[in-house]
MMTF fields as JSON, N, C-alpha, C and O atoms, coordinates in Angstrom:
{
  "mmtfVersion": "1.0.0",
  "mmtfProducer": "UNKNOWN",
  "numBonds": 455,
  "numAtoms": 456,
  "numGroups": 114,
  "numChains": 1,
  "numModels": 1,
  "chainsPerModel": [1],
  "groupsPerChain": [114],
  "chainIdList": ["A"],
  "bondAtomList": [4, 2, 8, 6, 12, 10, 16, 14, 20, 18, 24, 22, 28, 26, 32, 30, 36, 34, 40, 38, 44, 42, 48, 46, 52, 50, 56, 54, 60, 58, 64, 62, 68, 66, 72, 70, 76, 74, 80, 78, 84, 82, 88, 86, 92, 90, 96, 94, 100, 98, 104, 102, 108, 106, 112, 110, 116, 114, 120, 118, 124, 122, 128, 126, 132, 130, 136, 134, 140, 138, 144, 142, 148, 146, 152, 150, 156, 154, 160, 158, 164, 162, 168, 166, 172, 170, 176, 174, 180, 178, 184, 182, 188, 186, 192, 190, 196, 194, 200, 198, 204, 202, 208, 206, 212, 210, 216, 214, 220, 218, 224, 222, 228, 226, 232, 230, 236, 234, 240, 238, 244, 242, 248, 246, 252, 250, 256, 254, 260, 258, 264, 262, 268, 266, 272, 270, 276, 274, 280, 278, 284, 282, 288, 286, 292, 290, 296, 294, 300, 298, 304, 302, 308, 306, 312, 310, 316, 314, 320, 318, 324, 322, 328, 326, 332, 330, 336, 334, 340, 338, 344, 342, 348, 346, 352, 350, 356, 354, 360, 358, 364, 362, 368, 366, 372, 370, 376, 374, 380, 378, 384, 382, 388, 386, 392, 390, 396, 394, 400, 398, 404, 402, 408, 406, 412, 410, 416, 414, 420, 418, 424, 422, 428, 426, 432, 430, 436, 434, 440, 438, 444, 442, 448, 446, 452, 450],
  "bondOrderList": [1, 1, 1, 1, 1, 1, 1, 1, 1, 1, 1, 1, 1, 1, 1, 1, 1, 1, 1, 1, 1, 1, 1, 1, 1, 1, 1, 1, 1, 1, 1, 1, 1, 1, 1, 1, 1, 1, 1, 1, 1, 1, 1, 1, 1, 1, 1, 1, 1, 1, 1, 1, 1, 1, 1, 1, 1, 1, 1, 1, 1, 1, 1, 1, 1, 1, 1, 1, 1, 1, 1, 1, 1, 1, 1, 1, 1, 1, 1, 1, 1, 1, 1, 1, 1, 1, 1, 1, 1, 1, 1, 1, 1, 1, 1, 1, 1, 1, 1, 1, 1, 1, 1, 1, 1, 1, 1, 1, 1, 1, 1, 1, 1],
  "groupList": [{"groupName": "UNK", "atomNameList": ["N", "CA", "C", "O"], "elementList": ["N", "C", "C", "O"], "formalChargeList": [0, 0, 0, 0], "bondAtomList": [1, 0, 2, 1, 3, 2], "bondOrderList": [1, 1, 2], "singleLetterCode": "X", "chemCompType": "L-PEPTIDE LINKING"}],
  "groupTypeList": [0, 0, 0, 0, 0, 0, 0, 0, 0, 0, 0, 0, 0, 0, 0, 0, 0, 0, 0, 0, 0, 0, 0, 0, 0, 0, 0, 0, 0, 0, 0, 0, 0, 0, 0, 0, 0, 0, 0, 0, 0, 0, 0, 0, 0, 0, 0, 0, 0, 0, 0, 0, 0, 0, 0, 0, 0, 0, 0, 0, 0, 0, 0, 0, 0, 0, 0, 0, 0, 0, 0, 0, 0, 0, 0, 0, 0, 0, 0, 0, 0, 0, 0, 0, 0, 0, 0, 0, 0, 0, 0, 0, 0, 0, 0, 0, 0, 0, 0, 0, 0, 0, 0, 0, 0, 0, 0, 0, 0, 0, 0, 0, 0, 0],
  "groupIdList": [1, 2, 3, 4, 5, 6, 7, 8, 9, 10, 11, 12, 13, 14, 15, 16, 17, 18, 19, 20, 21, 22, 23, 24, 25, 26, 27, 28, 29, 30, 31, 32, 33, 34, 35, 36, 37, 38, 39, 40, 41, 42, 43, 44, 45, 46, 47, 48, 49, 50, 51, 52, 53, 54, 55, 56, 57, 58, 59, 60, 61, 62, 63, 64, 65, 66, 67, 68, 69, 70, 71, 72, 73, 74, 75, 76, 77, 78, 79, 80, 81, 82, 83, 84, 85, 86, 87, 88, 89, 90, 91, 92, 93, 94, 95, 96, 97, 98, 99, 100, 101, 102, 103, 104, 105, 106, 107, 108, 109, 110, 111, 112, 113, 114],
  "secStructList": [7, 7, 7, 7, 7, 2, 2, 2, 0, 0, 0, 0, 0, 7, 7, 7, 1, 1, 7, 6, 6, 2, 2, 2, 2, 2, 2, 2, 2, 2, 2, 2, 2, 2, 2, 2, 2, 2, 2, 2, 1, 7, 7, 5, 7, 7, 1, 6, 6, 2, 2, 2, 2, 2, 2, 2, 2, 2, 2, 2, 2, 2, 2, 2, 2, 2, 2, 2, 6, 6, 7, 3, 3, 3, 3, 3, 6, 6, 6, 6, 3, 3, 3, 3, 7, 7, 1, 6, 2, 2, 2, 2, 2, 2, 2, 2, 2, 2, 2, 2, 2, 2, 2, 6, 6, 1, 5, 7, 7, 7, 1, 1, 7, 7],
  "xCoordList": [-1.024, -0.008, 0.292, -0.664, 1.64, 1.835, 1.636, 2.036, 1.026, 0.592, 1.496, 1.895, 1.807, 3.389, 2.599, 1.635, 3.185, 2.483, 3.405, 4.353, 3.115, 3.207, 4.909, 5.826, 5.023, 6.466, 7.79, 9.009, 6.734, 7.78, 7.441, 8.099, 6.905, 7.046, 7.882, 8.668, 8.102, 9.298, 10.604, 11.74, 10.469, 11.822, 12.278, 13.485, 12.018, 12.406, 12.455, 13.413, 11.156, 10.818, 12.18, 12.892, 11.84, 12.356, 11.767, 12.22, 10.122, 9.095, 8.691, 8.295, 8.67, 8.124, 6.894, 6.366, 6.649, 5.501, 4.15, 3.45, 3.624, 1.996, 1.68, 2.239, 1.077, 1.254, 0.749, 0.332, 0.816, 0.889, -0.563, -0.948, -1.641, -3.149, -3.632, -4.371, -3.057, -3.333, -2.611, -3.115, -1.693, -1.303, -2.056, -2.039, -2.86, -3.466, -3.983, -3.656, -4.768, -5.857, -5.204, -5.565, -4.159, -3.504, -2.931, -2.763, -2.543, -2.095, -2.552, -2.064, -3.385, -5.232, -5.521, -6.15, -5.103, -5.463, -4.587, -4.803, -3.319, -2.261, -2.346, -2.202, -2.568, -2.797, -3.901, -3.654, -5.044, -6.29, -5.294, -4.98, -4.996, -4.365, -3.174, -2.865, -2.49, -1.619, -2.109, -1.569, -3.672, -3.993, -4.854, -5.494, -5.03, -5.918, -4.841, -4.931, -3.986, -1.99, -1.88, -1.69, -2.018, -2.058, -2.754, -2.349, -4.269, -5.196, -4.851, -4.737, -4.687, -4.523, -3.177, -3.186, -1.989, -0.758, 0.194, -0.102, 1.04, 1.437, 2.524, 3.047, 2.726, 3.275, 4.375, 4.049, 5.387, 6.187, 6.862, 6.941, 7.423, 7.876, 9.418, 9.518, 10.456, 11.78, 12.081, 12.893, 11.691, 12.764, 11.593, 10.45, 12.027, 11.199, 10.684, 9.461, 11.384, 10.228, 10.045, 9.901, 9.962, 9.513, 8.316, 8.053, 7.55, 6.017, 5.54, 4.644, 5.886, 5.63, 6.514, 5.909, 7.445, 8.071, 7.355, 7.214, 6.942, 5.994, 4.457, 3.911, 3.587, 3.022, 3.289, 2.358, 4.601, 4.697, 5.049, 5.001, 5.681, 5.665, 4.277, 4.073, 3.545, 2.1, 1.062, 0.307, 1.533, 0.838, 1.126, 0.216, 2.796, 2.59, 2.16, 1.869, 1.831, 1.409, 0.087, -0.473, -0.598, -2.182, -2.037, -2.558, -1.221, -1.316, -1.389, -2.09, -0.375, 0.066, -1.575, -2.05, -1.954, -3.404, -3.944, -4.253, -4.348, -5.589, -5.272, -6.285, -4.471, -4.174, -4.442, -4.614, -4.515, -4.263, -5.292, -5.838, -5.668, -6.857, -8.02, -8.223, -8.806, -9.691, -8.942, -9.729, -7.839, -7.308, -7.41, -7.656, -7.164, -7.617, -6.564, -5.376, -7.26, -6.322, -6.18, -5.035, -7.425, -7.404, -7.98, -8.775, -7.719, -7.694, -8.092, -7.262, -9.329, -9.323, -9.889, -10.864, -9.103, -9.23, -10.545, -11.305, -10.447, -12.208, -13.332, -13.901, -13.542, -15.278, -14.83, -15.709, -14.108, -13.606, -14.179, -15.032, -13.4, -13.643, -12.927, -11.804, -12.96, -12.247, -12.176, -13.267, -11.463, -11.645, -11.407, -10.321, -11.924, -10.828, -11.146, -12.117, -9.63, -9.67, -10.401, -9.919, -11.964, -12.437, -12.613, -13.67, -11.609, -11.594, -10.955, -10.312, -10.952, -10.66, -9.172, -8.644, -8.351, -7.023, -6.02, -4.998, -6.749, -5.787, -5.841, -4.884, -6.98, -6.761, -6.161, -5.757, -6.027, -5.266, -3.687, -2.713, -3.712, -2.038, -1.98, -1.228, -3.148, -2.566, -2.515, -1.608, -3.177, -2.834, -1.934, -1.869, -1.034, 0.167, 1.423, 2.52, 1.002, 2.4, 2.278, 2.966, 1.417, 1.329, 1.525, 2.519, 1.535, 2.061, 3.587, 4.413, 3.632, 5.467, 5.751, 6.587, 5.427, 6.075, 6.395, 7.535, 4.836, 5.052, 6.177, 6.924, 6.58, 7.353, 8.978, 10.024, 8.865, 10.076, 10.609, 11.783, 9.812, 9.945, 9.545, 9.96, 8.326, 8.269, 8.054, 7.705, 8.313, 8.53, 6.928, 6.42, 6.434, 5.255, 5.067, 4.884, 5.183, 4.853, 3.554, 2.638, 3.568, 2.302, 2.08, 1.217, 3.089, 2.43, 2.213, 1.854, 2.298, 2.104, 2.981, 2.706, 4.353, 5.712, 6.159, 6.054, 6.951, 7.55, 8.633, 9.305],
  "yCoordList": [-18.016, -16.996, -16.695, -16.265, -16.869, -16.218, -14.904, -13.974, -14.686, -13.378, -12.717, -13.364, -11.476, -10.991, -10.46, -9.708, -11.013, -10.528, -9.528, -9.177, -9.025, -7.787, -8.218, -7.401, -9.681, -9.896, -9.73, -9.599, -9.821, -9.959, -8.444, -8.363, -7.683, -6.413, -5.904, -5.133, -5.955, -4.923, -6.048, -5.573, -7.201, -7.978, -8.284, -8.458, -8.457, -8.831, -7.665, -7.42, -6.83, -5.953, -4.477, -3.79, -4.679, -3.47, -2.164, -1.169, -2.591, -1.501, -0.893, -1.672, 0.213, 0.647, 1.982, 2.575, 2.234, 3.174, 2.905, 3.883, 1.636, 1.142, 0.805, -0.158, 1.364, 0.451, -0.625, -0.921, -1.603, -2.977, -3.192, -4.265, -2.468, -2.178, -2.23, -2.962, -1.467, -0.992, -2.423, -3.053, -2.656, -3.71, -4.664, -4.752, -5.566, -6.886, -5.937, -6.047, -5.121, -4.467, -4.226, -4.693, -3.309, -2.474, -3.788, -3.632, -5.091, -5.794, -6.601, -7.282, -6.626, -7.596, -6.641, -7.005, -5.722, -4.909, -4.905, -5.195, -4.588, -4.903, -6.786, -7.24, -7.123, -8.781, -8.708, -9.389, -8.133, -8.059, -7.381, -8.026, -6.355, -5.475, -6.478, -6.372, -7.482, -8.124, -9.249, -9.575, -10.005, -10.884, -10.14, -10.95, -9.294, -8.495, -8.37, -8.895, -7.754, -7.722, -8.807, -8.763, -10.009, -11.076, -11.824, -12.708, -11.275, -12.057, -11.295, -11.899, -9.704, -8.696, -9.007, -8.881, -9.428, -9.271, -10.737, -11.753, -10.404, -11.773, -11.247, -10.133, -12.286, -12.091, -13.107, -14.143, -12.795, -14.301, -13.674, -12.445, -14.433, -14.263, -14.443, -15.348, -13.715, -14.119, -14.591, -15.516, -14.257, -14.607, -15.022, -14.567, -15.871, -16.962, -15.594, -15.465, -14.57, -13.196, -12.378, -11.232, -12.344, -11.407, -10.967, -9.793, -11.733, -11.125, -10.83, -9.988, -11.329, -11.197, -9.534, -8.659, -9.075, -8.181, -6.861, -5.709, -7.596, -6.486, -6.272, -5.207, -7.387, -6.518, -5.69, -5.118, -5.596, -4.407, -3.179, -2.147, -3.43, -2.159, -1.238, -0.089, -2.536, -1.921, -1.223, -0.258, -2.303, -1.705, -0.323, 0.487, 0.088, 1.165, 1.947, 2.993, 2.165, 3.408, 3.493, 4.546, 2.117, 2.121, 3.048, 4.156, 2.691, 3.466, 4.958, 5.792, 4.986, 6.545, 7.45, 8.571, 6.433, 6.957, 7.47, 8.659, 6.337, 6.119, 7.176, 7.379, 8.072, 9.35, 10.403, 11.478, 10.057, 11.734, 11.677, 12.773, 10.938, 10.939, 12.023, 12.163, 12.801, 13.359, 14.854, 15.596, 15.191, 16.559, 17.64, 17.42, 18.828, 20.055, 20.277, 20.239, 20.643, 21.309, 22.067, 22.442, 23.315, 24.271, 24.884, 24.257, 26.319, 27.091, 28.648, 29.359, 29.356, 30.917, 31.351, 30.835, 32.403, 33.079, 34.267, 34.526, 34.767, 35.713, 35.285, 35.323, 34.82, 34.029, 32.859, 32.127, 32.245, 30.781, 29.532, 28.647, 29.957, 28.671, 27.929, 28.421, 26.28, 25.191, 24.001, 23.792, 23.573, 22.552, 21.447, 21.485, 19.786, 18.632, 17.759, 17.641, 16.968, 16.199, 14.998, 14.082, 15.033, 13.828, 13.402, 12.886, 13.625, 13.285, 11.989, 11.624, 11.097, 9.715, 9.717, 8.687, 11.415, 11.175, 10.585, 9.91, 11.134, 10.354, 8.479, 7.802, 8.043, 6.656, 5.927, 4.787, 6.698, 6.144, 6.783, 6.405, 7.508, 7.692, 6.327, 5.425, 6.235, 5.368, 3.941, 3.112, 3.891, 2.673, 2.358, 1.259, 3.433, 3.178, 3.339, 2.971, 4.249, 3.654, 1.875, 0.994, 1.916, -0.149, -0.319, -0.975, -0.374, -1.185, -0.909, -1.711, 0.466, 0.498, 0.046, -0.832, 0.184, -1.127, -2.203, -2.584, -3.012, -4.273, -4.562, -5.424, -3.847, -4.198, -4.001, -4.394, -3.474, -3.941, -5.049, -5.25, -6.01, -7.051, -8.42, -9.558, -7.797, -8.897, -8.564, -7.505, -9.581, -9.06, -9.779, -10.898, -7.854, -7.794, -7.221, -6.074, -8.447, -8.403, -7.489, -7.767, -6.406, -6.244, -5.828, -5.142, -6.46, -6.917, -8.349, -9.235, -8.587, -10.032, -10.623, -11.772, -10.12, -10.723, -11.07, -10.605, -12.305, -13.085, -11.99, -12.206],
  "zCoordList": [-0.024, 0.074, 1.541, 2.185, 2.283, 3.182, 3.624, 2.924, 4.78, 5.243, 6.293, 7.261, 6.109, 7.01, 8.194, 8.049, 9.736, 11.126, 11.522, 10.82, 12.741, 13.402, 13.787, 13.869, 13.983, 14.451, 13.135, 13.247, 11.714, 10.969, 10.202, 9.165, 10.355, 9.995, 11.017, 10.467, 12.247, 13.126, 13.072, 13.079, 13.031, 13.444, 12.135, 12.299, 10.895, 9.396, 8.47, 7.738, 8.563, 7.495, 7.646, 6.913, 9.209, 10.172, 10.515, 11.081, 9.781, 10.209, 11.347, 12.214, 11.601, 12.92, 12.454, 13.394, 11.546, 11.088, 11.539, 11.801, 11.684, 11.77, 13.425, 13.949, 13.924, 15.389, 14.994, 13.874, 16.547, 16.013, 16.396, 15.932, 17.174, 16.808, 14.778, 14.12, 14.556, 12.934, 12.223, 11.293, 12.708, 11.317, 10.775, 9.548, 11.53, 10.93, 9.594, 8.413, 10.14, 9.511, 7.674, 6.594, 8.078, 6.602, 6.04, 4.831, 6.461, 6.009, 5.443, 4.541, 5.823, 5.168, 3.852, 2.858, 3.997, 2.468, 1.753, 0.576, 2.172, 1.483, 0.526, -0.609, 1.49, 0.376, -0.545, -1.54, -0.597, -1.135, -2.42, -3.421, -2.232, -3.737, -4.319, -5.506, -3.444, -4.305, -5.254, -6.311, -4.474, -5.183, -6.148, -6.819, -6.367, -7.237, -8.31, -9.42, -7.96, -8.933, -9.719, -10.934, -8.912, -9.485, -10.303, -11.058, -10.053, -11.361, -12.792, -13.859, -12.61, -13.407, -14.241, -15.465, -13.529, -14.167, -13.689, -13.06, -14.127, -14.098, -12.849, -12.836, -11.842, -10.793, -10.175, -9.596, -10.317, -9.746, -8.539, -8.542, -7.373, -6.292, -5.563, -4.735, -5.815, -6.478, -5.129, -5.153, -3.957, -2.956, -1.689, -1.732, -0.664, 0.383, 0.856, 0.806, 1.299, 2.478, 1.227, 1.652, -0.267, -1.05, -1.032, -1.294, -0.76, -0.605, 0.598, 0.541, 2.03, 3.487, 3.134, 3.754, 2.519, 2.047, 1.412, 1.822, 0.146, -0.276, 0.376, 0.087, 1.395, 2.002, 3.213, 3.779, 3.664, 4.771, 4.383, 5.053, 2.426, 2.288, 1.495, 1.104, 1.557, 0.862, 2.226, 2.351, 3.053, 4.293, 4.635, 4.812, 4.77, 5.57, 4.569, 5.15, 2.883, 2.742, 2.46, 2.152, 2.578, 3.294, 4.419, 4.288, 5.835, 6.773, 6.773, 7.347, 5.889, 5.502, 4.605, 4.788, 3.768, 3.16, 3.894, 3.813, 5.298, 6.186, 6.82, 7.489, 7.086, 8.047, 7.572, 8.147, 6.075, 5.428, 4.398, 4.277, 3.751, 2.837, 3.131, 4.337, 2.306, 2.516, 3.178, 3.766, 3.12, 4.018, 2.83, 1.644, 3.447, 2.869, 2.016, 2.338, 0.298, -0.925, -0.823, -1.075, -0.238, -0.308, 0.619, 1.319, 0.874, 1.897, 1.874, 1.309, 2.443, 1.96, 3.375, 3.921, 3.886, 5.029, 5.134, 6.067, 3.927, 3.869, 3.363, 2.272, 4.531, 4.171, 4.477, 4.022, 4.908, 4.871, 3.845, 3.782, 3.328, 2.316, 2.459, 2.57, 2.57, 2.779, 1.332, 0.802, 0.984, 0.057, 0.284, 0.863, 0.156, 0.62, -0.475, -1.222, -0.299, -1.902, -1.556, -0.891, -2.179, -2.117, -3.737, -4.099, -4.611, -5.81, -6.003, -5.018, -7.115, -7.052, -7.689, -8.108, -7.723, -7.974, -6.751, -6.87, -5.412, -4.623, -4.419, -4.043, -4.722, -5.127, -5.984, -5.757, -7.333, -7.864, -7.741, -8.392, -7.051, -6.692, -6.052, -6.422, -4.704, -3.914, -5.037, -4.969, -5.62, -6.72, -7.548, -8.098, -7.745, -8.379, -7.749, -8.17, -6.118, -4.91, -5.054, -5.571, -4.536, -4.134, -5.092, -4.779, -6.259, -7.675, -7.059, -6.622, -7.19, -7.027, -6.079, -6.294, -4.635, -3.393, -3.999, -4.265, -4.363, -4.594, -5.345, -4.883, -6.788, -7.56, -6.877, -7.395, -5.931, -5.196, -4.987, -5.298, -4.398, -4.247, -4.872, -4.649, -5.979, -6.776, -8.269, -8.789, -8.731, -10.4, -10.964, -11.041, -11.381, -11.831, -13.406, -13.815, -14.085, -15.961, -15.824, -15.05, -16.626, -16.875, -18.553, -19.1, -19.009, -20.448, -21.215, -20.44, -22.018, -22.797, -23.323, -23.668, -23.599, -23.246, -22.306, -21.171, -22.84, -21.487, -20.982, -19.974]
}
């Protein structure tokens, strides 16, 4: 599978969200969740940059995770009480953004009809 670089996320994708420090990184994960997509569901690839495609848009909201994950739900000023979501709902949010990126760009069966 082609892997999308730092030149074709700002010059193709037209990304500018990830610095170009952070990208290999989110983008290396971004492919890990597509081939994971792929053993799971059936995955075809409609167009030559469709997938260099869908990982820059899986990347940036890895990026977007990696900033904000773990931040405060909640908040109480007497006595300070703090809360932060380390519950496993924000993973699977983030698991069903990247489903939805990906399916931007590629057409992902995920039932047993053709």
């Amino acid at each position: 599978m082609p892997m999308a670089d730092y030149a074709f996320y700002t010059d193709v994708y037209m990304g500018s969200r990830i610095p170009e420090k952070a990208f290999s990184g989110m983008a290396l994960r971004a492919k890990e969740a597509l081939e994971r997509f792929q053993r799971i569901y059936r995955v075809s690839v409609p167009g030559e940059d469709s997938y260099k495609m869908a990982i820059c848009a899986m990347a940036e909201s890895l990026y977007a995770y990696s900033k904000h994950r773990g931040g405060v739900t909640a908040a109480s000023v007497g006595e300070v009480n703090v809360r932060y979501d380390s519950s496993d709902r924000a993973g699977r949010q983030l698991q069903r953004e990247l489903y939805e990126k990906a399916s931007v760009y590629l057409d992902i069966c995920r039932g047993v009809g053709a």
